[in-house]
N, C-alpha and C positions, 0 to 999 in steps of 0.2 A: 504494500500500500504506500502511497506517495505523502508524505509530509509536506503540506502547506509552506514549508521554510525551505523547500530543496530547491536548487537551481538547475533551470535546465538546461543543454544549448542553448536553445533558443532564445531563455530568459541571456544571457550570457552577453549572445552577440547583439541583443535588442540592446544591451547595456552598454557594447562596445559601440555601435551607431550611433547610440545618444551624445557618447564621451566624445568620439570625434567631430561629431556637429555641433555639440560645444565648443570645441577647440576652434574652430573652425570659425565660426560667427564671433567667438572673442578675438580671432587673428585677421575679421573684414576679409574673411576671403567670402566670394559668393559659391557658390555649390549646385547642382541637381538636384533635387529632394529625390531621384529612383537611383542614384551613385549608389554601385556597390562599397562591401567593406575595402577593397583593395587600392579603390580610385581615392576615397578618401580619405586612406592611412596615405596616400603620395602624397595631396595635396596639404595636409598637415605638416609633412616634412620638408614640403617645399615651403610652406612659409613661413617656419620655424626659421629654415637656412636665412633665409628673406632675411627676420627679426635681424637673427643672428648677427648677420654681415650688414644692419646696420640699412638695408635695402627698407624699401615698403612693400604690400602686396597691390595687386591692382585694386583694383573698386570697388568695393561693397558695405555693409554696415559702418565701416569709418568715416566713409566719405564717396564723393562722385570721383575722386582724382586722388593723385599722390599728396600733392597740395594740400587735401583735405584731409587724409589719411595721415599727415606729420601733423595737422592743426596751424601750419605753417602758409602764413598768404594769400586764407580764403577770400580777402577782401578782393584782391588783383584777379584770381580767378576766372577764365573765362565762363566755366562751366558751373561754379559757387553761384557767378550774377545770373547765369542761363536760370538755376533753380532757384535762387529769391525771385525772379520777374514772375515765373508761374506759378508760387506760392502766394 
């Protein structure tokens, strides 16, 4: 009989998707919501390297740009002022 407390695969890797799509959305990178596990364990480590070295990633939750991604110059921005005009 199964105990209510046991983990299963499944339960596992649903845990391991969640962890890298955390990572993932804390490091502004954007993603596929149907990415296997494989695509985005690469894409974590590419943008770890990213951090790392000091790079940004491209676009997403940080920002529309790099500019916006460092918090550095959004005012100059071309793409900052494109999105305040339509807001």
């Amino acid at each position: 009989m199964r105990n209510m407390n046991d983990i299963t695969e499944q339960d596992a890797r649903r845990f391991r998707m969640a962890l890298l799509r955390a990572k993932l959305t804390r490091l502004a990178v954007t993603f596929e919501e149907d990415a296997d596990e494989a695509m985005l364990e690469r894409l974590v480590a590419y943008a770890e390297r990213q951090r790392a070295g000091g790079g940004t990633t491209d676009t997403g939750a940080g920002g529309c740009c790099k500019k916006c991604a460092s918090g550095r110059d959004t005012e100059t921005s071309d793409c900052c002022r494109a999105q305040r005009r339509e807001a």
